[in-house]
C-alpha positions in Angstrom: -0.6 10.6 28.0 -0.1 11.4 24.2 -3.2 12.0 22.0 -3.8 12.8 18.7 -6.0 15.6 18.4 -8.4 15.6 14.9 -10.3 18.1 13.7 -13.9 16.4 12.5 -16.1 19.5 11.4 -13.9 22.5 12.1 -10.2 23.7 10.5 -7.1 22.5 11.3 -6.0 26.2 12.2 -9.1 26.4 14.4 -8.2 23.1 16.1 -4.4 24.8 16.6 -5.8 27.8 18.3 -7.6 25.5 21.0 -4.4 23.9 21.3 -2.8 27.2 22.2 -5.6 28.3 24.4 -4.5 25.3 26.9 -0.9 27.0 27.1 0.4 24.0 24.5 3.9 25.1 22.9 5.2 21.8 22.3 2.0 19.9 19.6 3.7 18.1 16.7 1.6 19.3 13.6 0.4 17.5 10.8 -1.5 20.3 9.3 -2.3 18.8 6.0 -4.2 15.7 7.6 -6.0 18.2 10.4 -4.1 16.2 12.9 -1.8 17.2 15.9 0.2 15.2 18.3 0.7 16.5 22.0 0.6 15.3 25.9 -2.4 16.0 27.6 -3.2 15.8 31.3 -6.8 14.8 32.3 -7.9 18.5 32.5 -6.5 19.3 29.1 -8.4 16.4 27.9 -11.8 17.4 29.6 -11.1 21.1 28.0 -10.2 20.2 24.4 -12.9 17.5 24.1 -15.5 20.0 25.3 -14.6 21.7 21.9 -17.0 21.0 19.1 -15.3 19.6 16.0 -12.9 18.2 17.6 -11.8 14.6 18.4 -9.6 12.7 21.0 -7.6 9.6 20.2 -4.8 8.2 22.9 -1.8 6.8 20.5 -1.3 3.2 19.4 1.3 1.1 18.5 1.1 -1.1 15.1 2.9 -3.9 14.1 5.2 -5.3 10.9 4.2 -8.9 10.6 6.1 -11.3 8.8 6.3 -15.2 8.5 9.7 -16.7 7.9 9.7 -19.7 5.3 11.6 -22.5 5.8 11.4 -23.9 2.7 12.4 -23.4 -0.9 10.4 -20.7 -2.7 7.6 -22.7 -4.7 7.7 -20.5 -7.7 9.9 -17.6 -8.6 8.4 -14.5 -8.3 11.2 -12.8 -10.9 10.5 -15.5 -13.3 6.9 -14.9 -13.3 7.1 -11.5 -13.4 9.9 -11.7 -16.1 7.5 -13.3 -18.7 4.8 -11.1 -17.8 6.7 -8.1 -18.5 8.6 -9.3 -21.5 5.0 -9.5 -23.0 5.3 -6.4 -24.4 8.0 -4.9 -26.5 9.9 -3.4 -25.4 9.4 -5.2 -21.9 7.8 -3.2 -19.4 9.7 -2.4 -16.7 7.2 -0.3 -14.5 8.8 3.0 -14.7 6.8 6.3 -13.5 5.6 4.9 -11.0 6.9 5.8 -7.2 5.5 4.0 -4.4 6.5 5.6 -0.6 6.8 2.7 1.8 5.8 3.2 5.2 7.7 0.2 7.1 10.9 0.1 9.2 13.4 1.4 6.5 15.2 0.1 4.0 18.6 -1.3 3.2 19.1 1.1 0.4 23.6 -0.5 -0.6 21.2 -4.6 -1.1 22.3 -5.1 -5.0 18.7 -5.3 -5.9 17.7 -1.9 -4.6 20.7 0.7 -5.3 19.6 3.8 -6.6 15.8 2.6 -5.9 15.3 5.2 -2.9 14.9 8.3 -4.3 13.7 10.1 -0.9 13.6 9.2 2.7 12.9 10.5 6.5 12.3 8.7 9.8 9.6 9.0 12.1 10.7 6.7 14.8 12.8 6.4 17.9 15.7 4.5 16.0 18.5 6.8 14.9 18.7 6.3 11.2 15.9 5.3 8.2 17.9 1.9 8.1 16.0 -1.4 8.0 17.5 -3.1 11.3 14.1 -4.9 12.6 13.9 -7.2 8.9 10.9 -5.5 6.8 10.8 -2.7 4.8 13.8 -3.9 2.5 11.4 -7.2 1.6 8.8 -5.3 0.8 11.0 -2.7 -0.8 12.0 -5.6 -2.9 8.7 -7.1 -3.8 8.0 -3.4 -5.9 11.2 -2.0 -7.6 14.3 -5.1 -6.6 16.6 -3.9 -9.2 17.5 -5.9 -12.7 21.1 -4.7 -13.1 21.6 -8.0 -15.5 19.8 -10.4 -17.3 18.1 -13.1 -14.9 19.3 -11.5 -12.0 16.4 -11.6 -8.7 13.7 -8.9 -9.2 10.7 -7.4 -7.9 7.4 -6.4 -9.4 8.2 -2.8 -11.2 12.1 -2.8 -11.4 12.4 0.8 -12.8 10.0 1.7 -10.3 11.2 4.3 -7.4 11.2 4.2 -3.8 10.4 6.5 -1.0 11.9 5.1 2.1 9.6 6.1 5.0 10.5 4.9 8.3 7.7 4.6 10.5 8.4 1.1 12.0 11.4 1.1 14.7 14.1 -1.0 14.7 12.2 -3.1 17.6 9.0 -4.0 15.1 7.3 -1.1 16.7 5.0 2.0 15.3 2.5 4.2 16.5 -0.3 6.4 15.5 1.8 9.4 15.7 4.6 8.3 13.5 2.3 6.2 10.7 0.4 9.7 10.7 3.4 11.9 10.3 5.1 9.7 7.4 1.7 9.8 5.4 1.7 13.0 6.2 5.4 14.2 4.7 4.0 12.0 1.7 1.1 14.0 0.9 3.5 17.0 1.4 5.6 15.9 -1.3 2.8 15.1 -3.7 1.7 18.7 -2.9 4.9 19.8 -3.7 5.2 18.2 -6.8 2.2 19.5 -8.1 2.6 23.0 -7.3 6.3 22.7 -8.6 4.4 21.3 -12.2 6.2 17.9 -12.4 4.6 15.1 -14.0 3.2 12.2 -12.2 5.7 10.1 -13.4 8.4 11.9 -11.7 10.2 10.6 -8.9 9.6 12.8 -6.3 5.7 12.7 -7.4 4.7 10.0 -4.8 1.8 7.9 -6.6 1.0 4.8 -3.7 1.3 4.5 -0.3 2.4 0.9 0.8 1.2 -0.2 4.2 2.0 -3.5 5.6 1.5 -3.1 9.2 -1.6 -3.0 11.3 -3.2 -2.8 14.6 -6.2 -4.5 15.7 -9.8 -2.9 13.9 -11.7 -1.5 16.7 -14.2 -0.3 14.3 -13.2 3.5 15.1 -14.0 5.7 12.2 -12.0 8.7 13.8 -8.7 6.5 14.1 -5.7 8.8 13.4 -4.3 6.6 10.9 -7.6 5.5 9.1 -8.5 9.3 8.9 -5.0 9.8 7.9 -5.5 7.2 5.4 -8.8 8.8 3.8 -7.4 12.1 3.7 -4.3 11.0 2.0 -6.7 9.1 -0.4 -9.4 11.4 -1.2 -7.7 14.6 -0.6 -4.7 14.2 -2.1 -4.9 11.3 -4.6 -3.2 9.0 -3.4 -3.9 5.1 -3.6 -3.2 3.6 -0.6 -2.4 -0.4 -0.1 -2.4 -2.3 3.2 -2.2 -5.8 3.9 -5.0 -7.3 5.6 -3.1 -9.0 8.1 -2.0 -12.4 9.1 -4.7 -13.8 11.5 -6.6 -15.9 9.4 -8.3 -18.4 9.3 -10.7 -16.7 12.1 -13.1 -14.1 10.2 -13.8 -10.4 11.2 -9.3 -10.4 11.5 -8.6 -7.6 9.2 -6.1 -5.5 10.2 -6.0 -1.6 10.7 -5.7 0.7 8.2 -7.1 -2.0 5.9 -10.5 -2.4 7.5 -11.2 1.3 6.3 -13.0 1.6 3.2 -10.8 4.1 1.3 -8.0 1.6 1.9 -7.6 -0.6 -0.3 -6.5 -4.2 1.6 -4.7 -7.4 -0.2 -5.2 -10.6 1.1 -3.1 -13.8 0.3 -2.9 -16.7 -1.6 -1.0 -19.5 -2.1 1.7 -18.9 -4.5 0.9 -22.1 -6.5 -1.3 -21.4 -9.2 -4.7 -22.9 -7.3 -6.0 -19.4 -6.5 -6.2 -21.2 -2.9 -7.0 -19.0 0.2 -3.1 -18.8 2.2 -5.0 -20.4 5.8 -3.4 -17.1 7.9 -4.6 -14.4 5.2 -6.7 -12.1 7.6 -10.4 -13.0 6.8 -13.3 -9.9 7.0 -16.2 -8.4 7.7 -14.2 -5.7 9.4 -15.7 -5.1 12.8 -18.1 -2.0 11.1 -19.3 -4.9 8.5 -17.1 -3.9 6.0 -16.7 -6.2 3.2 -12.7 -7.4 3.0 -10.0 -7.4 1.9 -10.7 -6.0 -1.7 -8.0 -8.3 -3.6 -6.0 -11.3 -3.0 -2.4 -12.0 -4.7 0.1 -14.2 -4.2 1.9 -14.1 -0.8 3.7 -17.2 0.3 6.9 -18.6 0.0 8.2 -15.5 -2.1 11.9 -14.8 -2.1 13.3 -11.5 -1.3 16.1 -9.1 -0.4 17.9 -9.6 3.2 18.4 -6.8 5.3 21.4 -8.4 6.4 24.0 -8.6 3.2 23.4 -6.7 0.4 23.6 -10.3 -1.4 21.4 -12.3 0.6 17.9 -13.4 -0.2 15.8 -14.9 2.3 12.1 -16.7 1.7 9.1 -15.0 3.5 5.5 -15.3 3.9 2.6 -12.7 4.8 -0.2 -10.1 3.3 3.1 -7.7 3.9 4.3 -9.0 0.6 0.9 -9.6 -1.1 0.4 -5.8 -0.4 3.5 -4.5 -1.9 2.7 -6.7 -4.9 -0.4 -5.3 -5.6 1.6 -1.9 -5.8 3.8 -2.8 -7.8 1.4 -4.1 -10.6 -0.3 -0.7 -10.9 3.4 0.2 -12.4 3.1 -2.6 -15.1 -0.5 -1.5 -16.0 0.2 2.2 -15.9 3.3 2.2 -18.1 1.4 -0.1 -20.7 -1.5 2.5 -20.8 0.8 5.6 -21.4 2.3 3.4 -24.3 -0.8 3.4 -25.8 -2.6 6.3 -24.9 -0.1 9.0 -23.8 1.6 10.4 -20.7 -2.4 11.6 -19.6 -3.4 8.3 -19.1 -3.4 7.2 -15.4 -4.0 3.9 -13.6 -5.4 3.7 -10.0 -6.2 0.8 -8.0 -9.0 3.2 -6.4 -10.5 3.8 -9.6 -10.0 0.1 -11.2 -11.7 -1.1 -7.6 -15.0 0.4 -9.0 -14.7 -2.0 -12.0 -13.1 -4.6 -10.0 -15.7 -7.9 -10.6 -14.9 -7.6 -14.4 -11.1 -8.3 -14.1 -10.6 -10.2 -10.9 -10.9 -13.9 -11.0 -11.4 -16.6 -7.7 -11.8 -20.3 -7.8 -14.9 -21.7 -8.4 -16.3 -22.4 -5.2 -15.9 -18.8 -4.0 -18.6 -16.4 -4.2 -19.1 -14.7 -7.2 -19.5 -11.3 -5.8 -17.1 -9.9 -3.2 -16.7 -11.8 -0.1 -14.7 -11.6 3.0 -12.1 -14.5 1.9 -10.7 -13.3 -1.0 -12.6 -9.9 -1.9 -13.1 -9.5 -5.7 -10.9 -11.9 -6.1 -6.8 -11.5 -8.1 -6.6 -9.4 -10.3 -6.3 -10.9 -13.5 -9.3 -12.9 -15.3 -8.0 -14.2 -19.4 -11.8 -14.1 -20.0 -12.4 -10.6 -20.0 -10.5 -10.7 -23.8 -14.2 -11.3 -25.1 -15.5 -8.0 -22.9 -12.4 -6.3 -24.6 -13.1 -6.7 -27.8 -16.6 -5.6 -27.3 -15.6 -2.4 -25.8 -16.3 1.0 -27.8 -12.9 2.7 -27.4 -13.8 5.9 -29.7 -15.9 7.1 -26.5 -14.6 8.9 -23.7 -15.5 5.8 -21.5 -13.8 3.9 -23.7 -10.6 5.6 -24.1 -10.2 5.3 -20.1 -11.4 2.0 -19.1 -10.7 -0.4 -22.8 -6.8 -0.2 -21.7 -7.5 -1.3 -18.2 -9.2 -4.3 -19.2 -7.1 -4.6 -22.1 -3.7 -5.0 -19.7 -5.8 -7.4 -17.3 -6.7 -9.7 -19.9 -3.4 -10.0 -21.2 -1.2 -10.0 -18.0 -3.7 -13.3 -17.1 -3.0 -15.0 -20.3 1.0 -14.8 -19.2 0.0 -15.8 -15.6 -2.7 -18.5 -16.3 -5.8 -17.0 -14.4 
């Protein structure tokens, strides 16, 4: 049986060593994340989890979920994202920001998403990082879909970039081991591209990780992927965005990664302007009592690229695109804030989470405090103009956090929150 072997407590190079000791040659590595991936017969098992500091998972498979519409989309998502972006002048267009999608490829020749890839690599069984199984290209799409002319279909961040990172197979099907290894190569490349002293805006500087797939939450802490997922999140910087899953209405339905608390998950809502809970968004408390998701956004009825024809658009529904959406708007916000305040300036959703009740909005029958239907809430709140103006942006704090609520407030007033 395959495991993943995690070191908890002692080095990954210590955890390699034990490997060895058991006559192991052929261990996939993911040295960075203190993971390794290898077969293990009962006796190796016994042996390696006598070790202290080290931890025994057997490998999982995950899931891309999707829900085909059949109807007409109820609102345009490039319309709506048009106006917000055309706020400012000139419009912003969500460039600097590169978000590495872990899914099941991407058709890279669709008209809305030539020259969006910027990078790629497949972990999976299927022979090439194409998007065959019907996924990664929507959610591709919801970011960076191109604007090559004016009212042509468009995603979130259109000058956004792409790193295709093929983790799904061409069946629908991951696993621990290949999820690990693509978050893995990611937080390689953002290693890379700081030791090679490139911006953060720079293509190859990975900023999000977008994850919408999931497994069931067991409530494991030591999950490869969750641990995968902190480590890519505290260690290396990265934000990463899951989608919460599509089992709703039933509570405590949050999806793996998403369940973990350096993750942050998006839940749906209905894309009609009602704030309304979508009835299959995945509901929480995550099976460790983990308040979830953190936000909601919209998620239904949302057209998108085909994987079929590079000029086909199909309509979909899911927290697969909700997620994605959610990374493409830290684009929008970032670029505004280095307009402002300089190329230093840098948004994160992990950071804005910590301020998150001051610029997230629900209906008004929702909790006020963060709940397990729609978490803080979507991310936009035209109220928090008045807390804007009150800010005191000559002080440190205020040179950090008045642009963030500055952006929210605005991008509300364009979307009516």
């Amino acid at each position: 049986m395959r495991y993943s072997v995690i070191a908890k407590g002692i080095t990954p190079a210590q955890v390699e060593v034990e490997i060895r000791k058991l006559g192991i040659t052929d261990f996939k590595p993911a040295r960075l994340l203190g993971q390794f991936f290898c077969e293990l017969s009962e006796e190796k098992v016994r042996a390696l989890s006598a070790v202290s500091g080290i931890v025994l998972k057997p490998i999982k498979d995950y899931k891309a979920e999707q829900v085909l519409s059949e109807v007409a989309p109820v609102e345009s998502l490039s319309d709506v994202f048009y106006l917000l972006r055309s706020y400012f002048n000139p419009p912003l267009t969500g460039t600097g920001l590169t978000v590495a999608v872990l899914d099941s490829g991407i058709r890279k020749t669709h008209q809305s998403l030539r020259s969006k890839v910027v990078y790629e690599a497949n972990f999976t069984d299927s022979p090439t990082a194409d998007d065959v199984f019907g996924h990664g290209t929507q959610v591709a799409f919801i970011i960076a879909g191109g604007m090559h002319a004016i009212g042509e279909k468009a995603g979130v961040s259109p000058s956004a970039s792409i790193m295709n990172i093929k983790v799904i197979n061409d069946d629908g099907i991951g696993s621990d081991e290949g999820i690990v290894m693509g978050i893995e190569r990611v937080c390689g490349l953002a290693e890379q591209a700081r030791k090679n002293g490139l911006w953060i805006t720079d293509d190859l500087y990975p900023n999000i990780i977008n994850l919408s797939l999931g497994g069931e939450d067991d409530g494991d802490a030591d999950n490869p992927v969750r641990a995968a997922c902190r480590k890519a999140s505290t260690e290396y910087g990265l934000d990463v965005i899951a989608a919460a899953g599509n089992s709703g209405p039933k509570m405590t339905t949050v999806m793996l990664p998403a369940c973990d608390p350096e993750v942050i998950a998006v839940g749906a809502v209905e894309t009609n302007g009602e704030l309304a809970i979508w009835e299959k968004s995945s509901r929480g408390p995550t099976v460790q009592g983990e308040t979830k998701p953190d936000f909601v956004i919209w998620g239904t009825d949302l057209e998108m690229a085909s994987h079929q024809k590079d000029d086909e658009y199909l309509v979909k529904s899911g927290t697969s695109f909700a997620a994605p959406m959610l990374s493409g708007l830290a684009g929008l916000l970032w670029e505004s804030g280095r307009r402002a305040y300089g190329e230093a300036w840098v948004f994160s959703w992990r950071e804005a989470k910590k301020l998150a009740p001051y610029f997230s909005t629900k209906p008004q029958d929702a909790p006020v405090n963060k709940d397990n239907v729609y978490g803080f809430g979507l991310p936009a709140m035209g109220s928090m103009l008045g807390q804007v103006s009150q800010t005191d942006s000559t002080t440190q704090q205020g040179t950090e956090v008045f642009p963030m609520f500055m952006m929210m407030a605005m991008m509300a007033s364009m979307v009516g929150a």
